[in-house]
C-alpha positions in Angstrom: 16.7 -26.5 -9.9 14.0 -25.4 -7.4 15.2 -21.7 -7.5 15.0 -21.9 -11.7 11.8 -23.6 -11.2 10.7 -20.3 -8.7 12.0 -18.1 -11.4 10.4 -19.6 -13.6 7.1 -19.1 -11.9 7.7 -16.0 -10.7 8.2 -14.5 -14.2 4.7 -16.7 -15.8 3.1 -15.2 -13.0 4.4 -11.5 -13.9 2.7 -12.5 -17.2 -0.4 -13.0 -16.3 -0.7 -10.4 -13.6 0.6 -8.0 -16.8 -2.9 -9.4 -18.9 -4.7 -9.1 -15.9 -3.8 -5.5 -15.2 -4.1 -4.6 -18.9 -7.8 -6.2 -18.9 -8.6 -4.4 -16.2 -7.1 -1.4 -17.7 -9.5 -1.8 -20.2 -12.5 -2.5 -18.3 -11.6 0.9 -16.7 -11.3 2.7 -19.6 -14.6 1.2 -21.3 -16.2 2.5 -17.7 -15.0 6.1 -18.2 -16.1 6.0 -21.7 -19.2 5.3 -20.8 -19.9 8.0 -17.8 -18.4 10.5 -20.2 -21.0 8.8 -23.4 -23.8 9.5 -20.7 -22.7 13.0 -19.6 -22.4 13.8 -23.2 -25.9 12.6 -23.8 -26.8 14.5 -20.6 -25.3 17.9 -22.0 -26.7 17.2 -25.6 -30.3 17.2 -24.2 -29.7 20.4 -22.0 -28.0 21.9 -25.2 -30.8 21.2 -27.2 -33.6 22.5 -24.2 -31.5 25.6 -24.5 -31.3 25.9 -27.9 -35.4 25.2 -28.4 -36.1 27.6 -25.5 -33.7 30.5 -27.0 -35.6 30.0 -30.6 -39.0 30.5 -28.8 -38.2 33.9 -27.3 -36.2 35.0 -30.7 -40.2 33.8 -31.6 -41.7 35.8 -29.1 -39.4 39.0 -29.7 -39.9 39.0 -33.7 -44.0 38.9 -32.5 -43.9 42.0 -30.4 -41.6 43.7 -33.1 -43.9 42.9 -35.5 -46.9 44.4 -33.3 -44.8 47.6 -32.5 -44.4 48.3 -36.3 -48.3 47.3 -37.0 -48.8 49.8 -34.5 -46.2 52.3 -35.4 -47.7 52.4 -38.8 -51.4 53.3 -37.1 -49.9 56.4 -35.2 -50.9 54.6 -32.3 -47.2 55.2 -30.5 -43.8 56.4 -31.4 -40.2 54.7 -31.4 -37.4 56.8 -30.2 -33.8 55.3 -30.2 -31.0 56.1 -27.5 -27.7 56.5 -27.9 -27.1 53.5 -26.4 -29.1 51.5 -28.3 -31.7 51.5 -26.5 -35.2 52.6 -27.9 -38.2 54.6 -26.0 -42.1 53.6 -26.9 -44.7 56.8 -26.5 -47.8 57.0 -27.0 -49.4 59.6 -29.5 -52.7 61.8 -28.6 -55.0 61.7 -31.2 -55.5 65.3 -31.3 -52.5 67.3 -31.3 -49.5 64.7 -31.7 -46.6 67.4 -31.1 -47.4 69.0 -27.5 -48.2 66.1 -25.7 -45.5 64.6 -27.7 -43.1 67.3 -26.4 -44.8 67.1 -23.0 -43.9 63.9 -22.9 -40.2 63.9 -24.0 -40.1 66.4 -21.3 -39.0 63.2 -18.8 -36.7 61.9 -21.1 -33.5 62.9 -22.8 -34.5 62.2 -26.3 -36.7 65.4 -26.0 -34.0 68.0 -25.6 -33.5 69.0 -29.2 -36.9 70.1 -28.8 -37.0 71.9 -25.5 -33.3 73.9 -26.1 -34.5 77.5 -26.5 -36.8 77.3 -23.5 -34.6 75.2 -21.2 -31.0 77.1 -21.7 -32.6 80.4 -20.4 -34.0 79.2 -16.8 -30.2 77.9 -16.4 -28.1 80.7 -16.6 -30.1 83.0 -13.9 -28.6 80.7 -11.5 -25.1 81.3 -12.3 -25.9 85.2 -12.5 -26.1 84.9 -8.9 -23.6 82.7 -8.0 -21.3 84.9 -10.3 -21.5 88.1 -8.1 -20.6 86.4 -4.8 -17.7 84.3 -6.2 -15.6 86.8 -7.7 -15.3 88.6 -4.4 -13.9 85.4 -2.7 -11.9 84.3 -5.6 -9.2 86.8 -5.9 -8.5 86.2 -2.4 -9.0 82.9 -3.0 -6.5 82.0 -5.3 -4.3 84.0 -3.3 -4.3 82.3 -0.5 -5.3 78.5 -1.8 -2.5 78.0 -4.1 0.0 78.2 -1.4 -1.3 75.7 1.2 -1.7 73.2 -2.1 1.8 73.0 -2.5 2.2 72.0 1.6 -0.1 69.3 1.3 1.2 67.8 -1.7 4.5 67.2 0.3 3.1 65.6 3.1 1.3 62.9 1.1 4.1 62.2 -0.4 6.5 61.2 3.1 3.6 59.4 3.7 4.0 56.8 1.2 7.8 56.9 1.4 7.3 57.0 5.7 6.0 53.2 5.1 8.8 52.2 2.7 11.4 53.5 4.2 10.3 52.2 7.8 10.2 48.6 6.5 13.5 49.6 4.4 15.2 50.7 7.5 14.2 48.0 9.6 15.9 45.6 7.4 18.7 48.0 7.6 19.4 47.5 10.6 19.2 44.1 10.6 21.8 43.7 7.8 24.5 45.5 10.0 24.0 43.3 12.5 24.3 40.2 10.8 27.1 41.6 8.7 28.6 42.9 12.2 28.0 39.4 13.5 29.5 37.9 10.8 32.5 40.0 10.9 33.2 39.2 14.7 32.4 35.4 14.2 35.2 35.2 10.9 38.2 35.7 13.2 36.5 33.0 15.6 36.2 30.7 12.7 39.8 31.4 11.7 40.4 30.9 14.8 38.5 27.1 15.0 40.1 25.7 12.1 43.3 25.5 14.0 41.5 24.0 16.6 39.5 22.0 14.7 42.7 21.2 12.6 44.5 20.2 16.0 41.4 17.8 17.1 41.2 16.1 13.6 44.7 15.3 13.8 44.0 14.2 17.4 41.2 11.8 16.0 42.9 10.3 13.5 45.1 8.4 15.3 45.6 5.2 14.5 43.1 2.8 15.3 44.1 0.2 18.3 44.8 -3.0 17.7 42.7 -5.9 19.3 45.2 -9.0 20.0 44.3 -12.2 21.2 47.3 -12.4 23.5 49.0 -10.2 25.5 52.1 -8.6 23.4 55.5 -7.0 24.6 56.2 -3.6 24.5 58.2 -2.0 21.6 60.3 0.7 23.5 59.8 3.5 20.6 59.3 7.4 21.3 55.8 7.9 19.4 55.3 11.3 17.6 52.4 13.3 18.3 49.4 13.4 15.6 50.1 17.0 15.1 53.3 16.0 14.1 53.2 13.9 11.5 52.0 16.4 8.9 54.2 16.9 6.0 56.3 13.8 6.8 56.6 10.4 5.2 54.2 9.2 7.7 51.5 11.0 6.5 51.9 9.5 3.4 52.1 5.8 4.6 49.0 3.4 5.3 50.5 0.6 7.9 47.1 -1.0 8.1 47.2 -2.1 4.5 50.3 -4.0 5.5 48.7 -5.5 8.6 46.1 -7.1 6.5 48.6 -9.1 4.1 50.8 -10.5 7.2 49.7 -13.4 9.0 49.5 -11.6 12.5 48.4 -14.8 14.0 51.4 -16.6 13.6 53.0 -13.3 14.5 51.2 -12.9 17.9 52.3 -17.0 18.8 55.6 -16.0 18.3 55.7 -13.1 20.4 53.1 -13.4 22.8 54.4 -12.8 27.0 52.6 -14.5 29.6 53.1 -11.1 31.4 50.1 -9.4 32.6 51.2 -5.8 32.5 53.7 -3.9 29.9 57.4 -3.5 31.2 58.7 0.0 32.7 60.6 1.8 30.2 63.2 3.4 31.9 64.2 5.3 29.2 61.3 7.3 28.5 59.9 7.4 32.2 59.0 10.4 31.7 56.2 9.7 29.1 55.6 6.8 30.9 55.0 7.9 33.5 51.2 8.8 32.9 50.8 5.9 31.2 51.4 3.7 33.8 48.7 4.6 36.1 46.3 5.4 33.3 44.0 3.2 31.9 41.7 3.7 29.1 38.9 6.1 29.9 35.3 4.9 28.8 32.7 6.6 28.5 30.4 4.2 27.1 28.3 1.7 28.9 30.6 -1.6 29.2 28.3 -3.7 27.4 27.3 -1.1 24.7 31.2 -0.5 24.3 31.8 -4.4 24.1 28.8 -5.2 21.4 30.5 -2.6 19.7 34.0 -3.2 19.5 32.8 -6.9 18.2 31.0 -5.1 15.3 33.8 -2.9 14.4 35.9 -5.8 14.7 34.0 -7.6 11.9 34.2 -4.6 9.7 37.6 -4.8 9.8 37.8 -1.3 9.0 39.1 2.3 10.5 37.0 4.4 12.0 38.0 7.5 9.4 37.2 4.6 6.5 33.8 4.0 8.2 32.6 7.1 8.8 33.5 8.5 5.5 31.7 5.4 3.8 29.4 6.7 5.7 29.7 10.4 4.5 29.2 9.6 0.6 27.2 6.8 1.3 29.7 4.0 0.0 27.9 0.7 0.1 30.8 -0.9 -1.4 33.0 -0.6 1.2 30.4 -0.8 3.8 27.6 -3.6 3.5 24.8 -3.7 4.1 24.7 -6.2 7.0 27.2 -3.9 8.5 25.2 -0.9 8.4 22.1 -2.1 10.5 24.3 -3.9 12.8 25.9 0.0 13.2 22.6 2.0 13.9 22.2 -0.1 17.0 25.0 2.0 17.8 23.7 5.6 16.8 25.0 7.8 19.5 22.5 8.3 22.3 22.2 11.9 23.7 23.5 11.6 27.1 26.5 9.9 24.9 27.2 13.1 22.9 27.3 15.4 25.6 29.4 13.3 27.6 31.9 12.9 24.2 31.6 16.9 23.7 32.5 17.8 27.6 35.5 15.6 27.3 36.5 17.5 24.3 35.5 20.7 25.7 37.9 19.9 28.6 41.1 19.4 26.4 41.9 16.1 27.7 43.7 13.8 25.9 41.9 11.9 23.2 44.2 9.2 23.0 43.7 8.1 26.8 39.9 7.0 25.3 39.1 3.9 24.3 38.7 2.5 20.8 35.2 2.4 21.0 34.9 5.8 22.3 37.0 7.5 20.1 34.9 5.6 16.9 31.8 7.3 18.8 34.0 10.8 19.2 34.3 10.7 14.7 30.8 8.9 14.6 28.9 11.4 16.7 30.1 14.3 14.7 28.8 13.1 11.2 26.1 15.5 10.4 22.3 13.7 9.8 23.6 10.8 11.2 20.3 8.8 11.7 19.6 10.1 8.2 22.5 8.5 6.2 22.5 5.4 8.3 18.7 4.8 7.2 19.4 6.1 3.3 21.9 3.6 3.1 19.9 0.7 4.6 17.4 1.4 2.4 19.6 1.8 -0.6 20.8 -1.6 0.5 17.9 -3.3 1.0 15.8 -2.0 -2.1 16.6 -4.5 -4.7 16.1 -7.1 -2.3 12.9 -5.7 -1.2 11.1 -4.9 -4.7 12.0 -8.7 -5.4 10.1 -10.0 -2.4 6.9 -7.6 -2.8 6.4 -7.7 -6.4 5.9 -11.6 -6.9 2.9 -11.1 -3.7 1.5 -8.2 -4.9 1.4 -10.7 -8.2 0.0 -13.9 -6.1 -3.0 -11.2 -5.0 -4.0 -9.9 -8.3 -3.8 -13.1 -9.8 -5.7 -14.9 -7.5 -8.3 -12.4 -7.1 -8.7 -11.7 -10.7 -9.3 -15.3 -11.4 -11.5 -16.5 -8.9 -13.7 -13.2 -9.7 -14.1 -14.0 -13.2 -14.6 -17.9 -13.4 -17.2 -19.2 -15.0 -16.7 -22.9 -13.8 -16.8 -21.8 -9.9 -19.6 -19.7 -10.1 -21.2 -22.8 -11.6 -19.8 -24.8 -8.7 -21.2 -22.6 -6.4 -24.7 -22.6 -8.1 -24.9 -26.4 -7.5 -24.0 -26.3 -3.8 -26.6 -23.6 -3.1 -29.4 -26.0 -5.2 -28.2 -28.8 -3.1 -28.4 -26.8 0.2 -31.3 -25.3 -0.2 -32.8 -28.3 -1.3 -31.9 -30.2 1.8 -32.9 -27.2 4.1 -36.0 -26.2 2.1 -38.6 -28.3 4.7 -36.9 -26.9 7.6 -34.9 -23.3 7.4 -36.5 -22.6 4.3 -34.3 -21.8 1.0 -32.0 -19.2 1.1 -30.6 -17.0 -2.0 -26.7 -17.4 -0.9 -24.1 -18.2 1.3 -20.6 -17.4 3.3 -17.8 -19.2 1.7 -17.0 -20.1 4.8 -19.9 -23.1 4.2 -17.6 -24.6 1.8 -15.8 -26.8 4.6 -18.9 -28.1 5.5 -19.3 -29.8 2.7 -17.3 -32.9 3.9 -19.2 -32.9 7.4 -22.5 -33.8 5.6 -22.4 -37.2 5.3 -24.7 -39.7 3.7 -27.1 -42.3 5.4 -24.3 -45.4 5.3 -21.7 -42.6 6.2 -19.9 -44.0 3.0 -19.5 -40.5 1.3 -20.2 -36.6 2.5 -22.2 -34.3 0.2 -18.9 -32.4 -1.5 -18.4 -36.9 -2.8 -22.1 -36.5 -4.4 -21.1 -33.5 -5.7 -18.3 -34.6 -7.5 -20.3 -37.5 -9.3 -23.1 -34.9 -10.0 -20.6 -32.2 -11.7 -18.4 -35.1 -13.8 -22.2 -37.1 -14.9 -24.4 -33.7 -15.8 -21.3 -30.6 -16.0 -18.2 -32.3 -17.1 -17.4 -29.1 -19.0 -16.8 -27.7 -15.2 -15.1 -30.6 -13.6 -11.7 -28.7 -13.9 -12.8 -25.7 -12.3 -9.9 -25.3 -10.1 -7.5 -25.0 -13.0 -9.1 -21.8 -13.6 -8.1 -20.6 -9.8 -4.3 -19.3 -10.5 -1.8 -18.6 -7.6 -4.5 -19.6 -4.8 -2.1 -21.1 -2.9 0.5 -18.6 -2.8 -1.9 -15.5 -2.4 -3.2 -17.3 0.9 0.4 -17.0 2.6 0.4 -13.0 1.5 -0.5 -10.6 4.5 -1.9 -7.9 2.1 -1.5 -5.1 5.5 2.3 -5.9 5.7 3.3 -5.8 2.5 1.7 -2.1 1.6 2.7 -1.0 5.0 6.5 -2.0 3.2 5.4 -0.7 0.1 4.3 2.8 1.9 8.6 2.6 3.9 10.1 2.0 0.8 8.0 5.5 -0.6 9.6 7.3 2.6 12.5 6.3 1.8 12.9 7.7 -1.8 11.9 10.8 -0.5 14.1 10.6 2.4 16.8 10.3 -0.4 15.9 12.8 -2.5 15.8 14.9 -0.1 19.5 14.5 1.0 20.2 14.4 -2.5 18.8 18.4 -2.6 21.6 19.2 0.0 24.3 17.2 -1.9 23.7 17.6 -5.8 27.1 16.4 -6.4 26.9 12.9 -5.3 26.2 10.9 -8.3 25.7 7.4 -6.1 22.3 8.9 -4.9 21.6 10.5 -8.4 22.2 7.3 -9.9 20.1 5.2 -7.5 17.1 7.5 -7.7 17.3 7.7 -11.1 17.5 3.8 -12.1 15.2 3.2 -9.1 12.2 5.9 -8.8 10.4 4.3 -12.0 10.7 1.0 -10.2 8.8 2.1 -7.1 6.4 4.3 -9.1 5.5 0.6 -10.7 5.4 -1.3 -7.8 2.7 1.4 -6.0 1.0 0.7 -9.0 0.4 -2.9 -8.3 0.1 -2.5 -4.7 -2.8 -0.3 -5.6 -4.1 -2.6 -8.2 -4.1 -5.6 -5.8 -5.9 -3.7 -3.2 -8.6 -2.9 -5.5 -8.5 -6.5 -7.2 -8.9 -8.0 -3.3 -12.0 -5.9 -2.5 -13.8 -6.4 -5.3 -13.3 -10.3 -5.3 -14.2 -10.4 -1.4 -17.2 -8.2 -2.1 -18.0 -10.1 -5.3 -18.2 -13.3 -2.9 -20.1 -11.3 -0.4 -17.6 -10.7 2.3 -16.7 -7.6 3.9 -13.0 -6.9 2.9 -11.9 -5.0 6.4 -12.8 -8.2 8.1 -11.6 -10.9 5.5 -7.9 -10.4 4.7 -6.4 -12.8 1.8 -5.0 -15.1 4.8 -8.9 -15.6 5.5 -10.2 -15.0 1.9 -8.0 -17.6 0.2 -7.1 -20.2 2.4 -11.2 -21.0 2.2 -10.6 -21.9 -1.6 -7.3 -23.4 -1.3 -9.2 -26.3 1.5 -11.9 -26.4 -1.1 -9.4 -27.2 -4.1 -7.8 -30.0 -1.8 -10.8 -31.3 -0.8 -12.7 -31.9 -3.9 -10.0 -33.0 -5.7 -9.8 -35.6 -2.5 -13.4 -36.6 -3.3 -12.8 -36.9 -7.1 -9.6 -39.0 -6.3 -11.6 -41.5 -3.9 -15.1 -41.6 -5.9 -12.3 -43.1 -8.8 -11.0 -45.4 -6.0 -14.5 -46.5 -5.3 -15.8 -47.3 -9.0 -12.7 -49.1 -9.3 -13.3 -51.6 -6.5 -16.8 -51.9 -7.3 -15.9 -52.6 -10.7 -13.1 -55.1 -9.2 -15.9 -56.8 -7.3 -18.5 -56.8 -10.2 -15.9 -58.8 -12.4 -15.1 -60.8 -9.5 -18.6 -61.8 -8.6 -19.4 -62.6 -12.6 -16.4 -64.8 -12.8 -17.9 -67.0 -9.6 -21.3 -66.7 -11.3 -19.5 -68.2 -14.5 -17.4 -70.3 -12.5 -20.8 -72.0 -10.8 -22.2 -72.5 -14.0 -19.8 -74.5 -15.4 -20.2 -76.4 -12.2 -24.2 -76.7 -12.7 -23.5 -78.1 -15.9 -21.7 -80.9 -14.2 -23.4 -81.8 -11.4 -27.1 -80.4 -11.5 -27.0 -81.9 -7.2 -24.4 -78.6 -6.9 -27.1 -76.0 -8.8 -30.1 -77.3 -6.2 -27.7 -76.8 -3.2 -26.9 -73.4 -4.2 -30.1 -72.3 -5.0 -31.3 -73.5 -1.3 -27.9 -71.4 0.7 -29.4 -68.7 -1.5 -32.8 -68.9 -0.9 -32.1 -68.8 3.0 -30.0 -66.2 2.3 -32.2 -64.1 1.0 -35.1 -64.9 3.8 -32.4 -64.1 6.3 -31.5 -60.7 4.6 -35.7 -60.0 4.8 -36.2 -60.9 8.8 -33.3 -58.8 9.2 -35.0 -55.8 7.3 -38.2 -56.6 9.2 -36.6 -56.7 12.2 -34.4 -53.3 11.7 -36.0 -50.4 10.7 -33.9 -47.8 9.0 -34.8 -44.3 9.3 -33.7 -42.0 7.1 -33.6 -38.4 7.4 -32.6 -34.9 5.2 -30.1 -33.5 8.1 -31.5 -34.4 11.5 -31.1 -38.3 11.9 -31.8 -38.6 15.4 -34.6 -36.2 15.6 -36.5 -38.5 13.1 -35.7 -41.8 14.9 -36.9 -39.8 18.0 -39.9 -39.2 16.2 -40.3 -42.6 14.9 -40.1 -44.3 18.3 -42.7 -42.2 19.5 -45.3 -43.0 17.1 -44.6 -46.7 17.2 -44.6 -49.0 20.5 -40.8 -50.6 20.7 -42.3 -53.3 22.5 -44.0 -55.0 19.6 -41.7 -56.1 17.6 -42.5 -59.1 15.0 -41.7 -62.8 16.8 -38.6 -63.2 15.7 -38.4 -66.9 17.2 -41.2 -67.9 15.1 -39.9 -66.5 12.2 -36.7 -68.9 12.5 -38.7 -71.6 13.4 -40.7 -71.5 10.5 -37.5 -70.6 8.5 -36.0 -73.6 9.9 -38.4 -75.8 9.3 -39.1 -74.8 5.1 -35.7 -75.6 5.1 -35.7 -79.5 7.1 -38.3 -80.1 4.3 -37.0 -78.8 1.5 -33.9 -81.1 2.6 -36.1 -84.1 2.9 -37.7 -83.7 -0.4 -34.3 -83.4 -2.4 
């Protein structure tokens, strides 16, 4: 029930955030279209300065036109257009307009037309000159120029092939090599295969078995590993049929007290290694033991783990599994221990378990890698469950505390009643820290009855009923006080690494369709969840900043918990200001049925009414000497400072005769005895 109930809750509050994010969506969008309804305005305004400036210089230009024209038409200058559209003012003597006219065009091009008889025949008496030297030197020019042209035009050329080439045959080079090195390296890889061949048949020897008791020897004659190819062995799986027999019962059968396997006399010869050999080790004992107890759990081979491991099969590998394994991940000195003892040829099967698990483990390529992909494919479901109801809990709370009405109106009565009761002394102040809110039940009143957040409570349900349920507008307080903000974008920032951790393996193996699948069904998830971490980031500072806190120095387990003790306190006060109308109304009814009750009772015996009116009258002069006697002093927030005060003014001393007083009390009351 409690887990439908969370469910429940989990999926109103998924609700609400949804509103929340879409208002805020809004509010964003209604911001932008503002800035960009202000830049437009902006723009319009320099567009239309622009627009009003470029009309006053077409102005200005059609002005001067028009004043080049007026003067045109006087003779006072002439217009002369360019070919390049261009146009040449000059001014016109009044006496002869053509030769100063022509004078004048003598500076500019536009003139030549004019000036081409005169100006042509200066020209050519420099050529005449030049003429009779050159043809002297250009028959034996041409001669001897053409031939060296044709040399140089060669040599630029190898210059621009002497750079290609010299980068082409550099690369040249380098491709023989590589292609020779490949060519001497394929014979060695031919030649590792078989080696490679002969240690994976080596490795996969069958796993040991781990018996509780010490079991007798079956006297077979084993084949090697490299033997088994191609026969029926190689196509049987003993271990499945270890896991359907009980090998419990089997073990109490035939367990031996003995603490050594018998002599095989038969086969001493391949005994006798085996007889002096133990199991070499070449992990650390208590690394090797920790391990063998998890690959005991798995219950599985160490060719089925590591190719789980290989295509990332969570299915046959959980999850649980797979973190307790990368406590294992091969350590460095490990690998190069495991690799000499290959590199030596010695017998694999003389290792233990555990080391020959490490030997197949060790040699998995991006080890580290996989092991972390497939934790994190493991753990991502789980993880987007727990993060996404807190990043909900923050934008929730935050959202709602920022925009209610009814605590802002809270608020506004606490800081009238503050500064109120500070305003003689500290002087009023415009707001406060939130963190003034749990002072509210340290203020108490002159009888010590009630605290200040009490008299709040009567004020807000006598004069602002309409806010007396503010807390109702506070959602998921509670909850976003429990949520460390830091931690859960920090998770929110590994689960992002991750993804792109496994896309990245998922680039170097396109044909796995587990990690195509995941990242497929799984990216848009993530993208969502970033979303909401950033929208509860933002949401938080703006509520902490809203309230006048500093958001780097308030987290939400500071920020909220201050409203959460608020909620719980006020609704305290409400809960015992009800208590206490109730017994004073208890008491009021009690008090009127005496009063009744002693009527009825005058109305008998009128001797009964005088008596009580005398125990009250003395009563009542008790209740004054008493008053006279004690003075109360009563103070805005420093008590003792006034009765300090107080004492100092008046003399302690003289204090009215009490003695007297009762004497004459007494006395009023022998005679009013004696006269009824």
């Amino acid at each position: 029930l409690s887990e439908k109930l969370q469910d429940t809750e989990n999926e109103a509050m998924a609700k609400i955030v949804e509103l929340e994010k879409q208002l805020m969506q809004r509010n964003k969008e209604l911001d932008v279209i503002r800035e960009i309804y202000k830049d437009a305005n902006t723009q319009v305004h320099t567009l239309r300065k622009m627009v009003k400036e470029k009309e006053e210089a077409i102005q200005r230009q059609s002005t001067l036109e028009k004043k080049i024209h007026e003067l045109e038409k006087q003779g006072t200058i002439k217009i002369q257009k360019k070919g390049d559209g261009d146009i040449s003012i000059l001014p016109v003597a009044l006496g002869s307009g053509m030769v100063p006219a022509g004078a004048e065009a003598v500076p500019g091009p536009c003139a030549t037309p004019g000036a081409v008889p005169s100006v042509p025949l200066p020209p050519p008496p420099p050529p005449l000159p030049a003429l009779p030297g050159s043809p002297e030197a250009v028959p034996n020019g041409p001669v001897a120029v053409p031939p060296p042209p044709p040399p140089p035009p060669p040599p630029p050329p190898p210059p621009p092939p002497l750079p290609g080439p010299a980068p082409d045959a550099s690369p040249k080079p380098h491709f023989p090599n590589p292609l020779g090195m490949g060519l001497f390296p394929l014979p060695v890889t031919c030649s590792f295969p078989g080696v490679f061949r002969a240690l994976s048949a080596a490795v996969k020897i069958k796993k040991p078995i781990k018996t509780k008791f010490r079991m007798p020897v079956f006297n077979w004659v084993a084949l090697k590993p490299n033997q088994i190819n191609g026969t029926v062995f190689n196509e049987i799986d003993d271990e499945r049929i270890l896991e359907d027999l009980n090998v419990d019962e089997f073990e109490e059968i035939f367990k031996t007290k003995a603490q050594g396997p018998a002599m095989d006399l038969t086969s001493s010869k391949q005994k006798i290694p085996q007889k002096g050999s133990s199991k070499v080790t070449l992990l650390d004992a208590n690394r090797a033991k920790n391990l063998a107890i998890t690959l005991r759990k798995a219950g599985k081979t160490a060719e089925e783990i590591c190719r789980a491991i290989h295509v990332f099969d969570l299915k046959t590998l959980p999850v649980d599994f797979v973190e307790c394994l990368m406590r294992f991940l091969p350590t460095e000195n490990e690998v190069k221990a495991l690799r000499l003892y290959e590199r030596e040829r010695k017998p694999l099967e003389n290792l233990s378990d555990e080391d020959r698990f490490m030997m197949q483990f060790s040699k998995i390529e991006r080890l580290m890698q996989k092991m972390t992909i497939m934790a994190f494919i493991g753990n991502f479901a789980e993880s987007i469950q727990m993060l996404t109801p807190q990043l909900h809990a923050i934008i929730a709370a935050s959202v709602s505390i920022k925009s209610s009405q009814k605590l802002k109106k809270i608020l506004e009565i606490i800081l009238a009643l503050g500064n109120y009761m500070n305003s003689s002394k500290r002087g009023a102040v415009y707001g406060f820290k939130l963190q003034s809110l749990d002072l509210l039940l340290e203020t108490k009143s002159t009888d010590r009855k009630q605290t200040l957040l009490h008299y709040i409570s009567n004020v807000v349900k006598e004069k602002y009923q309409h806010v007396a349920l503010f807390y109702n507008e506070l959602h998921y307080v509670e909850k976003a006080a429990a949520v460390s903000l830091e931690n859960v974008l920090l998770d929110v920032k590994e689960l992002q690494r991750g993804l792109e951790l496994t896309k990245r393996e998922y680039t170097m193996h396109d044909h796995n369709t587990m990690l195509k699948d995941f990242i497929q069904s799984n990216e848009g998830k993530l993208k969502k969840l970033q979303d909401d971490a950033k929208i509860a980031q933002d949401a938080f500072d703006d509520a902490v900043k809203y309230f006048g806190e500093n958001p780097k120095t308030t987290p939400p387990s500071v920020f909220f918990p201050v409203f959460v003790r608020f909620v719980k306190a006020y609704k305290q006060a409400e809960e015992e200001n009800e208590l206490r109308k109730k017994q004073e109304q208890a008491l009021m009814e009690k008090l009127m049925e005496q009063e009744a009750l002693m009527e009825q009772q005058d109305q008998k015996s009128p001797s009964h009414k005088s008596k009580r009116q005398q125990q009250e009258l003395i009563a009542e002069l008790r209740r004054r000497q008493v008053k006279d006697n004690r003075h109360v002093y009563e103070g805005k927030d420093g008590a003792i400072e006034d009765i300090i005060t107080a004492l100092k003014k008046n003399n302690i001393t003289k204090f009215p005769n009490v003695h007297s007083r009762v004497r004459i009390s007494s006395s009023t009351a022998v005679v009013e005895d004696s006269q009824s």
